[in-house]
N, C-alpha and C positions, 0 to 999 in steps of 0.2 A: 504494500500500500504506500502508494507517495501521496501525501496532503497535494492539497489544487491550491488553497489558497491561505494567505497569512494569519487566518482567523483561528482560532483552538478548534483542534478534533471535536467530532459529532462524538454522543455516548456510541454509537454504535459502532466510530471508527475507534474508542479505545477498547469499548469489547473485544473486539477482531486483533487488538494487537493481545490484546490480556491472556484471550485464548490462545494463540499464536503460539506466546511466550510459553504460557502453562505446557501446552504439548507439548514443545521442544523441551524442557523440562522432563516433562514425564520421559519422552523417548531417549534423554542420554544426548540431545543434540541442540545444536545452538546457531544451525542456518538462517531462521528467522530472525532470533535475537541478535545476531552480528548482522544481518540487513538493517532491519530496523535502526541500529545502534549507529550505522553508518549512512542512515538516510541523510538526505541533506536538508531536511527540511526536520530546523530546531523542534517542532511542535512533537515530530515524529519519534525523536529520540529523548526529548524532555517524557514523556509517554512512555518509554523503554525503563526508564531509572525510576519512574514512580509504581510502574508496574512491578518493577520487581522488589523494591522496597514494600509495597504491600502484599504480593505474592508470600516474601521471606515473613511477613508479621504475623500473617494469618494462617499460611497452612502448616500441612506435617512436616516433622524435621525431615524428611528425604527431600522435599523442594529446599531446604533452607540450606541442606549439604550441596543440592546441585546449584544452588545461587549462587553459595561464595565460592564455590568450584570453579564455574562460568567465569564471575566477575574477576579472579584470581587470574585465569586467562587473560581476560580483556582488559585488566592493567599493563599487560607486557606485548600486545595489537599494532602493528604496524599502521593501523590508521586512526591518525588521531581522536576523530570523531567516536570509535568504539573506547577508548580509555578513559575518554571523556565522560562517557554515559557511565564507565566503571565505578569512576571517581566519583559522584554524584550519586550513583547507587547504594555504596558502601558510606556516604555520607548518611545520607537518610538512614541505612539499617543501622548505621552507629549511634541515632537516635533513641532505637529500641534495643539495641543490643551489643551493645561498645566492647562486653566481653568476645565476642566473636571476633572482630575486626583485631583485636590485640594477638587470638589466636591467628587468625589471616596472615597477618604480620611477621609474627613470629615465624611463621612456614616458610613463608617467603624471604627472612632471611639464611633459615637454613639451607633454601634452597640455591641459594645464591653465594653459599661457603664452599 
């Protein structure tokens, strides 16, 4: 989905990403979420990082291990516009759950020794 115009998505066009997301989620993949995340049109990926900061608040811990799985990823994305929606995501979830993000962190430096 590319927005048409500079106004805020319709409910119906952030359902269609929300589900999007959730699927790819559920399936283990992230073709959707790294389109979306790279869309060029801010409204589209402003949409990507509140989705999944609510996605991560509300449901089972298996969405909230494949979120910061994902977002883990698309800190380290060759296109700016995905690490951008990373950063931005993991802000928001650091709202509701700062201990995670400390654990994120921590992964990531070990991974990086």
């Amino acid at each position: 989905m590319e927005h048409k115009n500079s106004s805020k998505l319709t409910k119906s066009e952030i359902v269609e990403v929300r589900l999007d997301i959730a699927n790819d989620l559920a399936r283990n993949k992230v073709e959707l979420i790294r389109k979306y995340a790279s869309s060029k049109d801010a409204e589209v990926r402003k949409s990507v990082y509140f989705v999944l900061a609510f996605l991560y608040r509300d449901m089972k811990p298996y969405f909230k291990e494949a979120i910061l799985e994902t977002l883990s990823t698309f800190i380290y994305d060759k296109d700016e516009k995905v690490r951008q929606v990373a950063i931005y995501a993991l802000r928001e979830i650091g709202k509701v759950d700062l201990p995670a993000l400390g654990e994120l962190l921590e992964k990531a430096t070990e991974d990086n020794d």
